[in-house]
C-alpha positions in Angstrom: 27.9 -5.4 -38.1 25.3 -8.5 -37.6 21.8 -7.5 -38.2 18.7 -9.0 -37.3 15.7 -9.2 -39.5 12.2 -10.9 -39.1 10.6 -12.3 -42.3 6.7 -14.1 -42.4 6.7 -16.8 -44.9 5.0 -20.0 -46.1 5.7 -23.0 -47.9 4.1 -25.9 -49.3 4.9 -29.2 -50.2 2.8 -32.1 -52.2 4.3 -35.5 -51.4 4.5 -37.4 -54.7 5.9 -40.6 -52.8 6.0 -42.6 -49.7 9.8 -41.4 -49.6 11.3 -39.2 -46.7 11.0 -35.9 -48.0 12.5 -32.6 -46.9 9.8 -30.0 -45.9 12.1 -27.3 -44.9 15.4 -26.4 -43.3 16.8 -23.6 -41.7 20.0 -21.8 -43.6 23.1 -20.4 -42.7 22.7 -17.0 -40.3 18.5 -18.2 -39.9 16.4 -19.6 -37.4 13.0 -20.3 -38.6 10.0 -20.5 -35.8 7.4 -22.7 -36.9 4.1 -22.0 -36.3 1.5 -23.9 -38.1 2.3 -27.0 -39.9 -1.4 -27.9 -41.8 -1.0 -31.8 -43.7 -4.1 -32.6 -45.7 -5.3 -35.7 -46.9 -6.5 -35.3 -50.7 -6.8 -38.7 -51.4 -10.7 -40.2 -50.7 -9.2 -42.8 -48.2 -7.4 -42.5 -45.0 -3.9 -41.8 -45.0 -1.0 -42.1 -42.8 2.7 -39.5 -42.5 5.7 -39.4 -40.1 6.9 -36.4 -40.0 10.5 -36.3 -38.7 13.2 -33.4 -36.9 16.6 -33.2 -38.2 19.1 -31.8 -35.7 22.1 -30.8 -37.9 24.0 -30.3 -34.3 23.9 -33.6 -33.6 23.3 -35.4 -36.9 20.5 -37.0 -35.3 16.8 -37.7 -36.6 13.6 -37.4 -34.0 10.5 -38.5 -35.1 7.6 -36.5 -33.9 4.7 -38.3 -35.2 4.2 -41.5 -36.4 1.6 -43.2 -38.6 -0.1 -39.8 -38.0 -3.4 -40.9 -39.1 -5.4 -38.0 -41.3 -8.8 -39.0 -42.1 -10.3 -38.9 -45.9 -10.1 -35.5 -47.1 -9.5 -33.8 -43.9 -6.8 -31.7 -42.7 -4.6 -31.8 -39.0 -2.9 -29.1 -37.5 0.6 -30.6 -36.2 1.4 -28.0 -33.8 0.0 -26.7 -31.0 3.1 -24.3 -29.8 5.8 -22.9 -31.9 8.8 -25.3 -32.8 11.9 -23.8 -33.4 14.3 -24.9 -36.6 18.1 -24.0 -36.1 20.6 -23.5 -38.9 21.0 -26.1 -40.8 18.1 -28.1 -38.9 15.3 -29.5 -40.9 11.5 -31.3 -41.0 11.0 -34.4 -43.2 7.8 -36.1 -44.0 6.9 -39.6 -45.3 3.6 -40.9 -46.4 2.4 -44.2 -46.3 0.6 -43.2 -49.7 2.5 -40.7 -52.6 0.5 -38.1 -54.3 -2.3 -37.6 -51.6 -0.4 -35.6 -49.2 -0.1 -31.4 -48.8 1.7 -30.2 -46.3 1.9 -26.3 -45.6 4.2 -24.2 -42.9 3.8 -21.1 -41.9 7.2 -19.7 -40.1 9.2 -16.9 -39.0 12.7 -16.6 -40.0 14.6 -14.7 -37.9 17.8 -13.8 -39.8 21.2 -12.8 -38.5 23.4 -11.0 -41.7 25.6 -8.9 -42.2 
């Protein structure tokens, strides 16, 4: 018998380098809803990030922001609706600067065991 079960979480991540890093990805028998993704800039200069979708489906990589600019010691919200993570999809992020970059998600994982 497949059940479904709804679980609130958060993560964070501190980028330590300007390479692509994985924020999350959605497991086997999960979809996650997204629905805040917070970057923050801790560094006192301006900073950019791309922040990128990973569609295990298709194998393919969408970017949906680049050289998203966030401003000396500020924060940006990324979303402004929910964004849906399938199993096995996942969100990377690449700064142009390491170790000044937070990034925290809050999501929904809907879960499907057994």
């Amino acid at each position: 018998v497949t059940t479904m079960s709804n679980f609130f979480k958060v993560t964070g991540t501190s980028l330590a380098s300007t390479s692509a890093t994985t924020l999350l990805t959605a497991p086997a028998q999960s979809s996650f809803i997204l629905s805040s993704v917070i970057i923050s800039n801790t560094n006192s200069g301006n900073t950019t990030v791309d922040i990128n979708f990973v569609d295990s489906s298709t194998g393919s990589t969408y970017n949906i922001a680049t050289d998203l600019s966030i401003g000396a010691k500020t924060k940006v919200e990324l979303l402004s609706n929910s964004f849906v993570l399938e199993e096995g999809d996942s969100i990377t992020a690449a700064p142009s600067a390491g170790g000044c970059i937070d990034i925290v998600i809050s999501y929904l994982d809907r879960y499907r065991g057994g």
